[in-house]
Gaussian input, Z-matrix of N, CA and C with variables (Angstrom, degrees):
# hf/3-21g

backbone

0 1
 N
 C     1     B1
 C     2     B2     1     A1
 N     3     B3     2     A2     1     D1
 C     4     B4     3     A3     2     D2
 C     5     B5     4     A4     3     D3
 N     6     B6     5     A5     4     D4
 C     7     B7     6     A6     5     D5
 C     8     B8     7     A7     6     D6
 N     9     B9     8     A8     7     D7
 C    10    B10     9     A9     8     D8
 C    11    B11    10    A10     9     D9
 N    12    B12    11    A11    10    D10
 C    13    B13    12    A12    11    D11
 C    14    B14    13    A13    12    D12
 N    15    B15    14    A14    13    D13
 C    16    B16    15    A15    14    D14
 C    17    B17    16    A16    15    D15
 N    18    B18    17    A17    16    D16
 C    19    B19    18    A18    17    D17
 C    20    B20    19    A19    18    D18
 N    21    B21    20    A20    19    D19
 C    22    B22    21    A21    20    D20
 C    23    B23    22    A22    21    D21
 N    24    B24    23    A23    22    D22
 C    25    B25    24    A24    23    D23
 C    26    B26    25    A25    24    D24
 N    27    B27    26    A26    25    D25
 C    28    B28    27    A27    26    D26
 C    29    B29    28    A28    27    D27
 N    30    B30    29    A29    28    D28
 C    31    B31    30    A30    29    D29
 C    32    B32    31    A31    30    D30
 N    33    B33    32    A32    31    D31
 C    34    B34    33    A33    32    D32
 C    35    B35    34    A34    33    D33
 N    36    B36    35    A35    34    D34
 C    37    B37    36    A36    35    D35
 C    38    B38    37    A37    36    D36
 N    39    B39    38    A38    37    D37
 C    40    B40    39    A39    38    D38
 C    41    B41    40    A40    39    D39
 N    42    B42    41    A41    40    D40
 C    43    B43    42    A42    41    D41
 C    44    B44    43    A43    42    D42
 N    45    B45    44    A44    43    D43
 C    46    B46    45    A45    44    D44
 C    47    B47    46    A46    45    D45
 N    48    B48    47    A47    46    D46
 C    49    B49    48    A48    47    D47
 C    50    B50    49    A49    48    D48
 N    51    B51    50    A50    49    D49
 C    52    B52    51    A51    50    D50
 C    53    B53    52    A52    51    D51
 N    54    B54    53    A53    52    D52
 C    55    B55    54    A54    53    D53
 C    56    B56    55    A55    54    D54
 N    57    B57    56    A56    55    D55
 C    58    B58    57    A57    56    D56
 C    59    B59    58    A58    57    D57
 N    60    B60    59    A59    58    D58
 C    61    B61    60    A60    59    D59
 C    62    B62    61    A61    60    D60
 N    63    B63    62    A62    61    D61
 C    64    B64    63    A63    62    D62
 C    65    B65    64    A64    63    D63
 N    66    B66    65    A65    64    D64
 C    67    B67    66    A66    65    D65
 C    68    B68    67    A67    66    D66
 N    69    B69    68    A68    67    D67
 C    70    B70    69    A69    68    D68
 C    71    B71    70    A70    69    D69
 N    72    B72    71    A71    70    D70
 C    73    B73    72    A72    71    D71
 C    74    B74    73    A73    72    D72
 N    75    B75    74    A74    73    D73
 C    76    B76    75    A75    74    D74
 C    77    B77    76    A76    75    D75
 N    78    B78    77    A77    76    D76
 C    79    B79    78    A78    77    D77
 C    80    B80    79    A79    78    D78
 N    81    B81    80    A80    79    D79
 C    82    B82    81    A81    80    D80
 C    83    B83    82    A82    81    D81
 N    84    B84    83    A83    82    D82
 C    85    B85    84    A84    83    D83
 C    86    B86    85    A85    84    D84
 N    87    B87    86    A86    85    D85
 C    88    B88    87    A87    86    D86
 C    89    B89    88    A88    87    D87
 N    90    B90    89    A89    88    D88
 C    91    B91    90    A90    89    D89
 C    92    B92    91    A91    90    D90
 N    93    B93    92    A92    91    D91
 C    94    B94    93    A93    92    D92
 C    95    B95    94    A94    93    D93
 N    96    B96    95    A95    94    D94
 C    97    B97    96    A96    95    D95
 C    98    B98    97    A97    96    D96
 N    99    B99    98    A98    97    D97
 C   100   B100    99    A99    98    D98
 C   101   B101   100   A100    99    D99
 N   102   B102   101   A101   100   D100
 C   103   B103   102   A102   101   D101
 C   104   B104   103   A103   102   D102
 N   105   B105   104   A104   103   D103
 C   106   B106   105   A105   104   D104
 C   107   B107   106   A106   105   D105
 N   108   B108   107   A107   106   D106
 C   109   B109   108   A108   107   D107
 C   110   B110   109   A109   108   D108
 N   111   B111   110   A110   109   D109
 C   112   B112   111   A111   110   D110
 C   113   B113   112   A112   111   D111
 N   114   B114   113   A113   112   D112
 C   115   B115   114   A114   113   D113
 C   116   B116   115   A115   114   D114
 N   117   B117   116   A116   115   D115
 C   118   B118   117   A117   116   D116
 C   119   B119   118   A118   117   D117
 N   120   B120   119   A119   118   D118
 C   121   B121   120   A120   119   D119
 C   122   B122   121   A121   120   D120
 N   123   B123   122   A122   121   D121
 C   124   B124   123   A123   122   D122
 C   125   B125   124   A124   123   D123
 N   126   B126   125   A125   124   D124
 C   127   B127   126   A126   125   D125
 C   128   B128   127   A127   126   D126
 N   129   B129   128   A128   127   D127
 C   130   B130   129   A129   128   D128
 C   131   B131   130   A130   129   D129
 N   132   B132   131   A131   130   D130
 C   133   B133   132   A132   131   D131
 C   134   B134   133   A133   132   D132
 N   135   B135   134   A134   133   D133
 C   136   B136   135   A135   134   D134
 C   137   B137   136   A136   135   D135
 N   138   B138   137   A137   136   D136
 C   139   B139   138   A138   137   D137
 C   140   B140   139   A139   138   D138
 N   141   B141   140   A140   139   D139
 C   142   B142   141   A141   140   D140
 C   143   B143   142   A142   141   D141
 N   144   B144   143   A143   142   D142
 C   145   B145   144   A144   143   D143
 C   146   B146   145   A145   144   D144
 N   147   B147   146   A146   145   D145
 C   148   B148   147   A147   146   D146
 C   149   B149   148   A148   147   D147
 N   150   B150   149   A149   148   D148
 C   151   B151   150   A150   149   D149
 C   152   B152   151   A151   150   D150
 N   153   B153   152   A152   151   D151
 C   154   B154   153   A153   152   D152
 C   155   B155   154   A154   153   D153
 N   156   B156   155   A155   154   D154
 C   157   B157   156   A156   155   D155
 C   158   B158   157   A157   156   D156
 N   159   B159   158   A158   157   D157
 C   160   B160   159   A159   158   D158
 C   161   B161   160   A160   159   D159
 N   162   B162   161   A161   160   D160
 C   163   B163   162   A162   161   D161
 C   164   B164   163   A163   162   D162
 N   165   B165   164   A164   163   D163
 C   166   B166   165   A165   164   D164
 C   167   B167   166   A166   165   D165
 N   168   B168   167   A167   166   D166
 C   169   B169   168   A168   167   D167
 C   170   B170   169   A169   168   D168
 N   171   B171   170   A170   169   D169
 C   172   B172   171   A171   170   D170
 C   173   B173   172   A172   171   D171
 N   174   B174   173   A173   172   D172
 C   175   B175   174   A174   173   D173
 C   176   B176   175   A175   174   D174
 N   177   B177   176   A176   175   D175
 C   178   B178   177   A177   176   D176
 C   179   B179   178   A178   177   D177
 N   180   B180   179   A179   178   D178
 C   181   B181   180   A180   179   D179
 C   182   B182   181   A181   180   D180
 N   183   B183   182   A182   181   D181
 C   184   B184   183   A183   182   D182
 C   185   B185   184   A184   183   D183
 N   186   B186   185   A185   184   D184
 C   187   B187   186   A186   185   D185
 C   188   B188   187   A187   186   D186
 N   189   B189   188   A188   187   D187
 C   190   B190   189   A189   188   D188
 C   191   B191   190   A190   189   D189
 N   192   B192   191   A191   190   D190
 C   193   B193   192   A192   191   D191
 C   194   B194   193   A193   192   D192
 N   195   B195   194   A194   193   D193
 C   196   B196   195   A195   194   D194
 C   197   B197   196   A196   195   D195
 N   198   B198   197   A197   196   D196
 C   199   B199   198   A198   197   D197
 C   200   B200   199   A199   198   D198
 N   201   B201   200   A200   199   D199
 C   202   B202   201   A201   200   D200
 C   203   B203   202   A202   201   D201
 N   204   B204   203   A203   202   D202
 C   205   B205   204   A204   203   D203
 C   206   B206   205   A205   204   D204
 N   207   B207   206   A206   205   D205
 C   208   B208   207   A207   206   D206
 C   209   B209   208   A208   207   D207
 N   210   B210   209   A209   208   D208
 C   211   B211   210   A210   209   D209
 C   212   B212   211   A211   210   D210
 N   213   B213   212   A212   211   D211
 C   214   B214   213   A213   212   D212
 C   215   B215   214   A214   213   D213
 N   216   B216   215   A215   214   D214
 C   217   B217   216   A216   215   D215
 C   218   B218   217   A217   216   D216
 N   219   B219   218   A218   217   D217
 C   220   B220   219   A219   218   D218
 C   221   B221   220   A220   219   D219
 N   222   B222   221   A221   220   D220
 C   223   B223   222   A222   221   D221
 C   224   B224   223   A223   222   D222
 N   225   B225   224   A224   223   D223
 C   226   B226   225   A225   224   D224
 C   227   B227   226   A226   225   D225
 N   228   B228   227   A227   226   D226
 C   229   B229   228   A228   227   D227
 C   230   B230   229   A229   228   D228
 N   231   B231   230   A230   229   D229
 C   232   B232   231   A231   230   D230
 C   233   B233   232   A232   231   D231
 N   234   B234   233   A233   232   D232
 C   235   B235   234   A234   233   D233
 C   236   B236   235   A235   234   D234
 N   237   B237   236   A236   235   D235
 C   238   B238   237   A237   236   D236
 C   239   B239   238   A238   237   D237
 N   240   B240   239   A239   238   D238
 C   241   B241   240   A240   239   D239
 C   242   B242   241   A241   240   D240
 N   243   B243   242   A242   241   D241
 C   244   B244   243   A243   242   D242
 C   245   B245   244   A244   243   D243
 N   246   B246   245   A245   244   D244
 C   247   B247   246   A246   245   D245
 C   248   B248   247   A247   246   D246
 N   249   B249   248   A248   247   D247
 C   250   B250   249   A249   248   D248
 C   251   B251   250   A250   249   D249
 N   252   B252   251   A251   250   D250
 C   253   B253   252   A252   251   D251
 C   254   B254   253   A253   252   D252
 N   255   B255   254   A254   253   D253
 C   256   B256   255   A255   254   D254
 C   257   B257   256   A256   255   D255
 N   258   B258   257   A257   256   D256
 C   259   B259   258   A258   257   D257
 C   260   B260   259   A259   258   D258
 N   261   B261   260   A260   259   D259
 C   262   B262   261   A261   260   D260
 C   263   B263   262   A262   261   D261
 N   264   B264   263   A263   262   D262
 C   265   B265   264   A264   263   D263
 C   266   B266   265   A265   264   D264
 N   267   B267   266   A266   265   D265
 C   268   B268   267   A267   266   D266
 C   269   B269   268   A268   267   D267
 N   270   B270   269   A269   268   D268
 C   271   B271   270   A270   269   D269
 C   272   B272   271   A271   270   D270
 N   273   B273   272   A272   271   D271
 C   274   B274   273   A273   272   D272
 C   275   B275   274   A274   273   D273
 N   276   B276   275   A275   274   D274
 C   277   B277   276   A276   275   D275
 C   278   B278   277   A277   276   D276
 N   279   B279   278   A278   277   D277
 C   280   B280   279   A279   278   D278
 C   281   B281   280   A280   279   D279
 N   282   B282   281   A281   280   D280
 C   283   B283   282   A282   281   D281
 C   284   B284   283   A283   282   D282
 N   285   B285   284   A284   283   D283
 C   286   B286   285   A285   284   D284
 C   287   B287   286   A286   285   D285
 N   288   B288   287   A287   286   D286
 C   289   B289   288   A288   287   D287
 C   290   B290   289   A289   288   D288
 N   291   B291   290   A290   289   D289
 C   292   B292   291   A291   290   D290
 C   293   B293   292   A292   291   D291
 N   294   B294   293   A293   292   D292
 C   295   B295   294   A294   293   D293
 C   296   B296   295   A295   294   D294
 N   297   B297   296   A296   295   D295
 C   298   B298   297   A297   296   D296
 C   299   B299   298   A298   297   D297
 N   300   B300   299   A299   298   D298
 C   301   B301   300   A300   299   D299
 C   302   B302   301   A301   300   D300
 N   303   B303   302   A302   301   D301
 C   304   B304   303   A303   302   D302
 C   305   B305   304   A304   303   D303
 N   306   B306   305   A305   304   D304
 C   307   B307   306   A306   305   D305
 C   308   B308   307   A307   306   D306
 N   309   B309   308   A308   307   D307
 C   310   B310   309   A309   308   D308
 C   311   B311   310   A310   309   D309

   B1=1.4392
   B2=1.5270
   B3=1.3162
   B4=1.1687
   B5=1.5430
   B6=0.9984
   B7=1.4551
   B8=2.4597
   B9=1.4598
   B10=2.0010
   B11=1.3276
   B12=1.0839
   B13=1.6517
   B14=1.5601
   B15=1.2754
   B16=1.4086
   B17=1.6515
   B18=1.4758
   B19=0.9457
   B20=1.7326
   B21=0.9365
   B22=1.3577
   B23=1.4991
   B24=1.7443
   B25=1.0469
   B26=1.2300
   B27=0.7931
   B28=1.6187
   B29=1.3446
   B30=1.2820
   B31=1.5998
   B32=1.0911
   B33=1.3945
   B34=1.1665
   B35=1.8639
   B36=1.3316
   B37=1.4649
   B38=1.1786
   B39=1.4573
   B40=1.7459
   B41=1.6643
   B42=1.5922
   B43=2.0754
   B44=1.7123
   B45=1.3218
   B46=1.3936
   B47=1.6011
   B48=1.2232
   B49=2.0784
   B50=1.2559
   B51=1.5066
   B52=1.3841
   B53=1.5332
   B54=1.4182
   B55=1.1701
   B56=1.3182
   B57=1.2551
   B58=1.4253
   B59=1.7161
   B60=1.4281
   B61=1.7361
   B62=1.1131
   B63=1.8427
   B64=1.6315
   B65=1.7583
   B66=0.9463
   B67=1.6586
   B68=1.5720
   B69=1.9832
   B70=1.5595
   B71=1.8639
   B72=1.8155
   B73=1.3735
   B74=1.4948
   B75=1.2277
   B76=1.6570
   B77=1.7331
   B78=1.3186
   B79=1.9676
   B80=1.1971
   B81=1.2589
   B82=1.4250
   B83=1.6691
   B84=1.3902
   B85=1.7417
   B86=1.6637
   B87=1.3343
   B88=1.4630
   B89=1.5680
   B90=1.0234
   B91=1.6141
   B92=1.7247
   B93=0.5841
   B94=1.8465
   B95=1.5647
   B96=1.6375
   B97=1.6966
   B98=0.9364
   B99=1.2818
   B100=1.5296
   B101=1.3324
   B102=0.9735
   B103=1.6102
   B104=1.7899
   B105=1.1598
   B106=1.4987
   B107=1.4250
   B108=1.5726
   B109=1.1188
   B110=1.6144
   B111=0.7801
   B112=1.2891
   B113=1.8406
   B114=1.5430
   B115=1.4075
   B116=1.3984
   B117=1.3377
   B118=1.0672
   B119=1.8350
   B120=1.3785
   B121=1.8998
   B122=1.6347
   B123=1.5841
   B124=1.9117
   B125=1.6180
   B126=1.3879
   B127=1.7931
   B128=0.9480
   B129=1.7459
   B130=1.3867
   B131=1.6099
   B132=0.6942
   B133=1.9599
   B134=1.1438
   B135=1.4836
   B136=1.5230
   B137=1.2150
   B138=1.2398
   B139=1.1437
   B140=1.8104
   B141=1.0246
   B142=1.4117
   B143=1.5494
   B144=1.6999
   B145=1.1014
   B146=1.8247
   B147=0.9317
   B148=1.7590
   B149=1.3406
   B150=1.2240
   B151=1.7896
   B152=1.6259
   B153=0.6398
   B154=1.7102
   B155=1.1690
   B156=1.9622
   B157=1.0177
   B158=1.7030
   B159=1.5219
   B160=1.2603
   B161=1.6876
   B162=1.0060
   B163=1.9692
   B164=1.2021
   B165=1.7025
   B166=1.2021
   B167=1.4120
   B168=0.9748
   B169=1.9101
   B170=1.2892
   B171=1.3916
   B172=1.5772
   B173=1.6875
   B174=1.1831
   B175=1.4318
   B176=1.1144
   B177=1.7038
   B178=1.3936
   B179=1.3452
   B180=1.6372
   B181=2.0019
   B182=1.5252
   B183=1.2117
   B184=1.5784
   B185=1.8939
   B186=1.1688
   B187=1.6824
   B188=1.3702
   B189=1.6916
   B190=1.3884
   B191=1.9389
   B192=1.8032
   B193=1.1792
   B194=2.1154
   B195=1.3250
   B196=2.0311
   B197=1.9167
   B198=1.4721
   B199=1.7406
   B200=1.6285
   B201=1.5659
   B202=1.4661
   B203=1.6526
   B204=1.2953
   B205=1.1634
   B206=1.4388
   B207=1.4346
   B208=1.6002
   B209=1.5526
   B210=1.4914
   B211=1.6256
   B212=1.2115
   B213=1.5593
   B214=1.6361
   B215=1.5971
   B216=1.5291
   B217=1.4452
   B218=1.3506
   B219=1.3793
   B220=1.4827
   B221=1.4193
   B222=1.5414
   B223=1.2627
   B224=2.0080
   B225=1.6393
   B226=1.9333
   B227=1.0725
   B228=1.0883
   B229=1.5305
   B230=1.6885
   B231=1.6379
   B232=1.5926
   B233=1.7200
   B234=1.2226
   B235=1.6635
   B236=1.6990
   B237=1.2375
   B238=1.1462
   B239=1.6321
   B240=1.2835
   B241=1.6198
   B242=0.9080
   B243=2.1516
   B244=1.3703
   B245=1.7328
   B246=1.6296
   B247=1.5311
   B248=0.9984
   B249=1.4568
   B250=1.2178
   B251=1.6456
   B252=1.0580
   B253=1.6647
   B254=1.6878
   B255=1.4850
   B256=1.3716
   B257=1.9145
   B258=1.4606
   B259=1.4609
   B260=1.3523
   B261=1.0024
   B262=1.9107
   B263=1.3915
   B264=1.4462
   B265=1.7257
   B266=1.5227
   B267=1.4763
   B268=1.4299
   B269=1.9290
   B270=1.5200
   B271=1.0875
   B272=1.8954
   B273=1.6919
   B274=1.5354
   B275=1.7136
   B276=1.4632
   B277=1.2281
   B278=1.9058
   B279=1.2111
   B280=1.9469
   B281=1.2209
   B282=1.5903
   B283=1.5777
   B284=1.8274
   B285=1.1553
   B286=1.5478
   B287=1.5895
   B288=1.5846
   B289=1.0429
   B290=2.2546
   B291=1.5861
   B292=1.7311
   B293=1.4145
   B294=1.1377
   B295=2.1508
   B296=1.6383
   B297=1.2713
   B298=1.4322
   B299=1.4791
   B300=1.5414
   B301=1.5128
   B302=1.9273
   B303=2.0254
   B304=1.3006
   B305=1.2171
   B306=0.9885
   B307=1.6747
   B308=1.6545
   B309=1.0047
   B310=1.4189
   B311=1.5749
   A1=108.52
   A2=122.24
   A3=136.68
   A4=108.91
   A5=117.64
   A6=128.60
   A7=130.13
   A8=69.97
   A9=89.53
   A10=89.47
   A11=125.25
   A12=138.65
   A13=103.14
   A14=110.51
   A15=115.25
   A16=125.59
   A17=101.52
   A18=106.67
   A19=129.16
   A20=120.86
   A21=111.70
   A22=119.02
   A23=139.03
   A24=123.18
   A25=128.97
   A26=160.60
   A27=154.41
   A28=116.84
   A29=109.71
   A30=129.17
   A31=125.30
   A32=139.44
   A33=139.54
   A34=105.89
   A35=113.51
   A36=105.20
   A37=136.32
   A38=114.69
   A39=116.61
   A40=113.00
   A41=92.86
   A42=94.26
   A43=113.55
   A44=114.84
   A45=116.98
   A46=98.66
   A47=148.27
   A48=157.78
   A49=102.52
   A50=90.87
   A51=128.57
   A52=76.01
   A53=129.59
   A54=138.18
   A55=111.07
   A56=136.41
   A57=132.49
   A58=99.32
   A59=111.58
   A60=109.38
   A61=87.14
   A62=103.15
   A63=107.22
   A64=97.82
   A65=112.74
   A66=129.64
   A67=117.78
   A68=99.40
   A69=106.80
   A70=114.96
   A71=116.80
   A72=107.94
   A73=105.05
   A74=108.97
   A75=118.53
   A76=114.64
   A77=111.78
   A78=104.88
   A79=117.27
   A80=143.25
   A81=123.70
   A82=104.15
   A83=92.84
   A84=85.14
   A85=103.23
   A86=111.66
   A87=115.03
   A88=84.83
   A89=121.01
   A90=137.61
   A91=114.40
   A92=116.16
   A93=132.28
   A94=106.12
   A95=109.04
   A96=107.66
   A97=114.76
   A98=117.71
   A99=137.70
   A100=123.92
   A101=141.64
   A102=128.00
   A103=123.80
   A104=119.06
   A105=98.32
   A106=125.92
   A107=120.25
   A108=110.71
   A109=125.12
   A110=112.22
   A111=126.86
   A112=127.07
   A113=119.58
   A114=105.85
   A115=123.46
   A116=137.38
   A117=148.10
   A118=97.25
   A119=98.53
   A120=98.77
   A121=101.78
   A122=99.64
   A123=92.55
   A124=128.17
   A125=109.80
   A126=97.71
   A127=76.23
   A128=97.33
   A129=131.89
   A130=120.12
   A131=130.27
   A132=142.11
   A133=97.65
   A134=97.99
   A135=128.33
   A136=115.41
   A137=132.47
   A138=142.05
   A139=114.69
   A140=105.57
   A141=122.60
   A142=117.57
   A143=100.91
   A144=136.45
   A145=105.68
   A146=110.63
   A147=102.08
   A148=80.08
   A149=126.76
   A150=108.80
   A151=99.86
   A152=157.13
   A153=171.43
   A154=114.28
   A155=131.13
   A156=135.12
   A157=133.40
   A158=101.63
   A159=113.29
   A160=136.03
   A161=91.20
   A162=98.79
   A163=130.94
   A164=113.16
   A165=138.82
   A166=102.82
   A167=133.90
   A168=144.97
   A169=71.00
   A170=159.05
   A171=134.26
   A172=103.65
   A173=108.33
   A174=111.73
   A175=114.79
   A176=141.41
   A177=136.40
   A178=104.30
   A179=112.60
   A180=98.39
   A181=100.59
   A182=127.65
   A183=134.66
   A184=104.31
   A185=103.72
   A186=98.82
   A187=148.95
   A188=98.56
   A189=104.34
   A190=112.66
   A191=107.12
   A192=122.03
   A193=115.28
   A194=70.47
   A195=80.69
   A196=106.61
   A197=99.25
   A198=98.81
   A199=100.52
   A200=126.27
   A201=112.45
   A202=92.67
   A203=156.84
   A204=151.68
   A205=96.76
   A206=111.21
   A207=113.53
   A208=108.98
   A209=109.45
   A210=106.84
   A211=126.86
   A212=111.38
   A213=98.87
   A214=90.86
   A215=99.80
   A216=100.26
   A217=97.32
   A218=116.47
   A219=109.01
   A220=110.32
   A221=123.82
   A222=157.17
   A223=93.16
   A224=99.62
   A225=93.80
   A226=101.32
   A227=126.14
   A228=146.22
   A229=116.14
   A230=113.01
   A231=122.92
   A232=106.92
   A233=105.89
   A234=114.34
   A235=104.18
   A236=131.96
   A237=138.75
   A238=102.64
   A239=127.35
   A240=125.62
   A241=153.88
   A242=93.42
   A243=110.15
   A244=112.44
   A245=111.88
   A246=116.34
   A247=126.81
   A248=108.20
   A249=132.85
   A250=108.40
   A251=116.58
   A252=130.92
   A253=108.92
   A254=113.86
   A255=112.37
   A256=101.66
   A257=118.48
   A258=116.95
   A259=122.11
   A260=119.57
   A261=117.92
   A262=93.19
   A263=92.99
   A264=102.97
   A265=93.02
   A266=82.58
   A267=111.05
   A268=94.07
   A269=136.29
   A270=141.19
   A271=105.83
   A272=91.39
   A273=93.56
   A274=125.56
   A275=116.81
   A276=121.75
   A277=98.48
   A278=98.77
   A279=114.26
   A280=89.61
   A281=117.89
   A282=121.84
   A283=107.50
   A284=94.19
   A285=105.36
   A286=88.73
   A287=135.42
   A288=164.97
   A289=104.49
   A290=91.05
   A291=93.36
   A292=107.56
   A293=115.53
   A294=116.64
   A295=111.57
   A296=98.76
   A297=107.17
   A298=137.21
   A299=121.20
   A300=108.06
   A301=78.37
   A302=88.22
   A303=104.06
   A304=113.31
   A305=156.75
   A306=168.92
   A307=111.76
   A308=133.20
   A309=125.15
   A310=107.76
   D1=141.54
   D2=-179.72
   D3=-66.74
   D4=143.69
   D5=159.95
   D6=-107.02
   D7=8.12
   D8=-166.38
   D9=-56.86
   D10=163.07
   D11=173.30
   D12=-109.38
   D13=-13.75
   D14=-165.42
   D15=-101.93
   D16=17.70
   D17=-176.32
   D18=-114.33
   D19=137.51
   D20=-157.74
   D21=-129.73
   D22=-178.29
   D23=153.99
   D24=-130.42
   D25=152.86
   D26=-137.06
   D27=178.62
   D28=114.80
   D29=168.89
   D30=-49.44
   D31=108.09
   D32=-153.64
   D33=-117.29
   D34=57.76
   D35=178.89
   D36=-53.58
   D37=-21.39
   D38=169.20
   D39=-67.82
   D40=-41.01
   D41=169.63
   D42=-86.52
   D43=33.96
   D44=-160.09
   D45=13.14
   D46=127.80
   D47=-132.72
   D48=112.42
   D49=165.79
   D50=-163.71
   D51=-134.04
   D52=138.45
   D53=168.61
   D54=-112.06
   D55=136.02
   D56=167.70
   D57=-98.36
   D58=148.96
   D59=167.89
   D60=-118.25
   D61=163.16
   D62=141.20
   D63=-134.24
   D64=137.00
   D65=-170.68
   D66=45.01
   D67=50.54
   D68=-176.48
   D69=66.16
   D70=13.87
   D71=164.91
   D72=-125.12
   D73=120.53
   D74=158.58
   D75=-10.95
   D76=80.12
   D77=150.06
   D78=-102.73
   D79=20.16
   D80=129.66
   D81=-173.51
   D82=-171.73
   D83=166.11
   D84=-166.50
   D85=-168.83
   D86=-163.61
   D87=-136.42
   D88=141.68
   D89=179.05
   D90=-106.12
   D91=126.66
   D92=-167.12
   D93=-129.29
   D94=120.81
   D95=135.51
   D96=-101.85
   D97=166.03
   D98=-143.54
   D99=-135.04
   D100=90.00
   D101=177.97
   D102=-104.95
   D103=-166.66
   D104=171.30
   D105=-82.26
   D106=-15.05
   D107=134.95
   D108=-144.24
   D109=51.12
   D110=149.64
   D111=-111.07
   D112=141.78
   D113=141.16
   D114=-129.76
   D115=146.62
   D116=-171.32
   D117=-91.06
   D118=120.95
   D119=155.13
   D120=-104.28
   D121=103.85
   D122=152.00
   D123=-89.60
   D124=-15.66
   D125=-168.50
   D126=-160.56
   D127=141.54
   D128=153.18
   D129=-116.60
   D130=121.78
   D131=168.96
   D132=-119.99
   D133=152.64
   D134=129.28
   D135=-115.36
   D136=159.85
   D137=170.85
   D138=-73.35
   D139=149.77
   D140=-173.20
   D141=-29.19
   D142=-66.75
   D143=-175.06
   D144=-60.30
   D145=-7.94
   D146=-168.29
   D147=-152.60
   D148=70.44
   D149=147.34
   D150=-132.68
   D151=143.55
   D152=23.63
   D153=-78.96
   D154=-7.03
   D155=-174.44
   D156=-69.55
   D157=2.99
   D158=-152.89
   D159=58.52
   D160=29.05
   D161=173.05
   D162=-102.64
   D163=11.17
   D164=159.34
   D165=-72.81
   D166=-52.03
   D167=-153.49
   D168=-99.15
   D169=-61.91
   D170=-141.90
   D171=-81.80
   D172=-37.37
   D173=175.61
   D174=-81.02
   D175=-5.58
   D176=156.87
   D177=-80.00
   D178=-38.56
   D179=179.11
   D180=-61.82
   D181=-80.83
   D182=-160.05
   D183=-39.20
   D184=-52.71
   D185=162.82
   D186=-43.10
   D187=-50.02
   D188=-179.99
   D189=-92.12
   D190=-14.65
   D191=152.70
   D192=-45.20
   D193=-74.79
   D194=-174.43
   D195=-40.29
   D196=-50.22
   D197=-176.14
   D198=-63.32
   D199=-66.35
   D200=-162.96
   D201=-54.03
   D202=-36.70
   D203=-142.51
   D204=-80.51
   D205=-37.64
   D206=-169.00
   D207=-87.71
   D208=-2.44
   D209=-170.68
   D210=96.33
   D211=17.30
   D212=-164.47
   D213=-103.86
   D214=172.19
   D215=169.60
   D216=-97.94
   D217=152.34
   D218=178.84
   D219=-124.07
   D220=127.87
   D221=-148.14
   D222=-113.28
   D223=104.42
   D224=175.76
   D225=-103.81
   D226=91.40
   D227=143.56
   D228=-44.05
   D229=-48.04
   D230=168.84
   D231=-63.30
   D232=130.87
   D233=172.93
   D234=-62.38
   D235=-25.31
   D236=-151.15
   D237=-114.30
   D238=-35.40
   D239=134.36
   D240=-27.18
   D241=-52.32
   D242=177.23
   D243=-71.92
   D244=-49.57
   D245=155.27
   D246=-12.92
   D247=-67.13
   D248=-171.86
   D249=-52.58
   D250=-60.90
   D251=-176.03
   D252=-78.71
   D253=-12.92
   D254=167.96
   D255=-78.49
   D256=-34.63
   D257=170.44
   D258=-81.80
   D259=-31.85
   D260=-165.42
   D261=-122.35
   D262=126.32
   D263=161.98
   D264=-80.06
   D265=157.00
   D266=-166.14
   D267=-120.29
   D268=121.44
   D269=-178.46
   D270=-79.40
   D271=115.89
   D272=-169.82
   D273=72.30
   D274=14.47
   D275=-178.54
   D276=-70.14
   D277=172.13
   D278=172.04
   D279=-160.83
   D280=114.24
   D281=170.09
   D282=-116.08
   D283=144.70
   D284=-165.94
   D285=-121.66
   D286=64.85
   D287=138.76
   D288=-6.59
   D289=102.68
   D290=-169.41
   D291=-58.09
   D292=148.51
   D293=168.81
   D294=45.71
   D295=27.83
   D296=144.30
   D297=-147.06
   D298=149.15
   D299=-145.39
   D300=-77.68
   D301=170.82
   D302=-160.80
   D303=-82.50
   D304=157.58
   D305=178.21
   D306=-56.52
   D307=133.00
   D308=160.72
   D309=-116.86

């Protein structure tokens, strides 16, 4: 796990992403469609150069945080999302879970 102070995440709606930085340069991001209430996560990366640091898991919390925060239901389309949301509750999440029937 990283210890940088400088790293951040940021919603990137013109690239429909979630961008992760570390010292203001792009190491990875998470890709989202979007509806009015739905969002889709399809892909998650990091880049080469910055992956064992834990900024994969920081950019799935701050992500799937920001969407349940905004109301969406969130649809894990990313294998690395869906993981992700099978381990960490998510506060106020609603997942609409693909090719499987829905939860009651």
């Amino acid at each position: 796990m990283t210890t940088n102070p400088n790293i951040s995440v940021i919603r990137n709606d013109a690239n429909e992403r979630y961008d992760i930085t570390v010292d203001d340069t792009v190491a990875g991001f998470a890709a989202f469609h979007v509806s009015d209430t739905h969002v889709a996560f399809t892909h998650t990366e990091v880049h080469e150069g910055n992956q064992g640091q834990g900024l994969a898991s920081r950019l799935a919390s701050e992500a799937l945080a920001d969407a349940a925060g905004r109301g969406l239901i969130i649809v894990p389309l990313c294998p690395y999302i869906a993981r992700y949301l099978e381990r960490h509750p998510i506060d106020g999440a609603r997942i609409e879970w693909p090719n499987r029937p829905p939860r009651s």
